[in-house]
N, C-alpha and C positions, 0 to 999 in steps of 0.2 A: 348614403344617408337614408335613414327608413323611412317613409311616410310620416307625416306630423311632425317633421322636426322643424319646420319656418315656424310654426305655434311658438317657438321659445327660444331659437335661436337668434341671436342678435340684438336680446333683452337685456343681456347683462351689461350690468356697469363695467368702470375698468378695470377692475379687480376682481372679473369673471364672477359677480353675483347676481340671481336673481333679485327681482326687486321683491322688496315684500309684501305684496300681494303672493306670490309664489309660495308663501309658507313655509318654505323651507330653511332652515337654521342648522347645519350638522354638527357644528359643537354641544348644541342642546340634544339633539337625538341621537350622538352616537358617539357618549361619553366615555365608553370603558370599550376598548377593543372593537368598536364594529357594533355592539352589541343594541338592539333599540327595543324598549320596553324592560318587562324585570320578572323574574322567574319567583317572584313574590305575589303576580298575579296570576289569578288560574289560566289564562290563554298570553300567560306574557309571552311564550314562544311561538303561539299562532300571530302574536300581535306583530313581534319580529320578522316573522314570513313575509305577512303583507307589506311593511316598510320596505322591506329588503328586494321585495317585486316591484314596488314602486321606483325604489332607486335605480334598477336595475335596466328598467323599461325606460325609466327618465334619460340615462345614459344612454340606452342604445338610441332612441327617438332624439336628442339632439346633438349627441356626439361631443358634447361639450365637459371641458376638463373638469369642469364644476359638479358634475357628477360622480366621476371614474375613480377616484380614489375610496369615496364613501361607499358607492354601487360596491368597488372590489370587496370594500371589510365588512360591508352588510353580507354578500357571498360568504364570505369565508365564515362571519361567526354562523353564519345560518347553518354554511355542512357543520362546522364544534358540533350544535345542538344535536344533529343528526344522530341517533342511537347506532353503535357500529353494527354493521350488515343490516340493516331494519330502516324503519322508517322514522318519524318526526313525532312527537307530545304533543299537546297543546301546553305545558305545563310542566314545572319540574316533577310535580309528584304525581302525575297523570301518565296513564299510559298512552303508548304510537296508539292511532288512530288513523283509519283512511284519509278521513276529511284533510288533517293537518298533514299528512303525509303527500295529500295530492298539495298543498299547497308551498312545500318544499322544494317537489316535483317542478312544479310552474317557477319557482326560483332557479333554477338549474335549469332550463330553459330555455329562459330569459338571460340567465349569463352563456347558456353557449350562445345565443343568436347575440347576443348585444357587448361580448367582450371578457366582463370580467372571468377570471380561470379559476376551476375546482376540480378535485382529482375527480376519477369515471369510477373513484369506488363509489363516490356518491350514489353516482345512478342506482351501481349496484344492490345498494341496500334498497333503494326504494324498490326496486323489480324483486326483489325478495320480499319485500312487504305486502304488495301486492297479487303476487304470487300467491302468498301464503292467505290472502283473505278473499279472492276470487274464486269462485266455486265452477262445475263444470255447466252449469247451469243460468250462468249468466249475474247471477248474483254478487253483489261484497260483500262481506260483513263490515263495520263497522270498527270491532275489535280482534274478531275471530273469525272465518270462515264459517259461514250456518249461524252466525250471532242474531239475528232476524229472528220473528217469529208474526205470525199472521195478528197479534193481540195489539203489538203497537205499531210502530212508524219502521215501516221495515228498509230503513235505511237507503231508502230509490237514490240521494245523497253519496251513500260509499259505491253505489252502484255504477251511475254514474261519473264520479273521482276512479273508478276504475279503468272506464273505460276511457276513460283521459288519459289514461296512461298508455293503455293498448295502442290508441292510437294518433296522440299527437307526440310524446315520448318516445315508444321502444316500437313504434311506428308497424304493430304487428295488425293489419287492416286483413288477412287471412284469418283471426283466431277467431274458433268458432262461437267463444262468449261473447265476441261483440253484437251477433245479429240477436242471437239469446236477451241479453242486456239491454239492447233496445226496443223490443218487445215489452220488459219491463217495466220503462222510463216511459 
């Protein structure tokens, strides 16, 4: 059992539900495959990230079957959205982005530590996403490698979401961007 799971274990009814102070309804939020929000909003697929990290985290933290079926099809439609070998949108008509690509990242995880399964191409496309917008300099782009520039917000954000990946993901605590990076930050 991980830490925090007495918070909620032992609250359900007999029909294994939360009560409703808990919020939560998965008929209403996960009407069409797994799928939560709507790719008619500009961040309807960042909005799905965070549900699907929610549910995800919920399951592993209580262990309880009230989670595990929803947590699984929140995983699974979250890799669909997944752009193949790449990273995540915010958006159907939006391009991958760091930011929502780190938060794909943290959905994947969240399912290997807490259960539900996704294939390890996942990962794969994010370390190419990543990959491809981390500079040798410590930097991320936000859209592109060198996307920054000193006039606006030079995205300390994708820099950061970078280095989230270096090293609680693909667990590379040797790469020389992360001390770079954190000079940055």
């Amino acid at each position: 059992m991980r830490r925090g799971a007495a918070v909620i274990r032992g609250s359900e009814d007999r029909a294994g539900r939360l009560p409703a102070a808990a919020g939560i309804d998965h008929a209403q939020i996960q009407p069409d495959r797994g799928r939560i929000g709507s790719d008619q909003h500009t961040d309807g697929r960042l909005a799905h990230l965070h549900a699907a990290l929610a549910l995800s985290e919920a399951y592993g933290i209580t262990g309880t079957n009230l989670f595990k079926d929803p947590a699984q099809r929140a995983v699974d439609a979250a890799v669909a959205m997944q752009v193949k070998g790449s990273g995540w949108s915010p958006g159907a008509d939006a391009p991958v982005d760091t930011i929502t690509t780190a938060w794909g990242a943290m959905v994947l995880k969240s399912a290997e530590l807490s259960g539900p399964s996704f294939p390890g191409t996942a990962y794969d496309g994010a370390r190419a996403w990543f990959n491809s917008v981390f500079d040798d300099d410590g930097r991320a782009g936000l859209f592109k490698k060198g996307d920054w520039d000193g006039t606006k917000r030079k995205h300390d954000t994708a820099t950061a979401a970078a280095m989230f990946w270096l090293i609680f993901i693909d667990k590379q605590k040797s790469d020389p961007r992360l001390a770079k990076a954190a000079k940055i930050l």
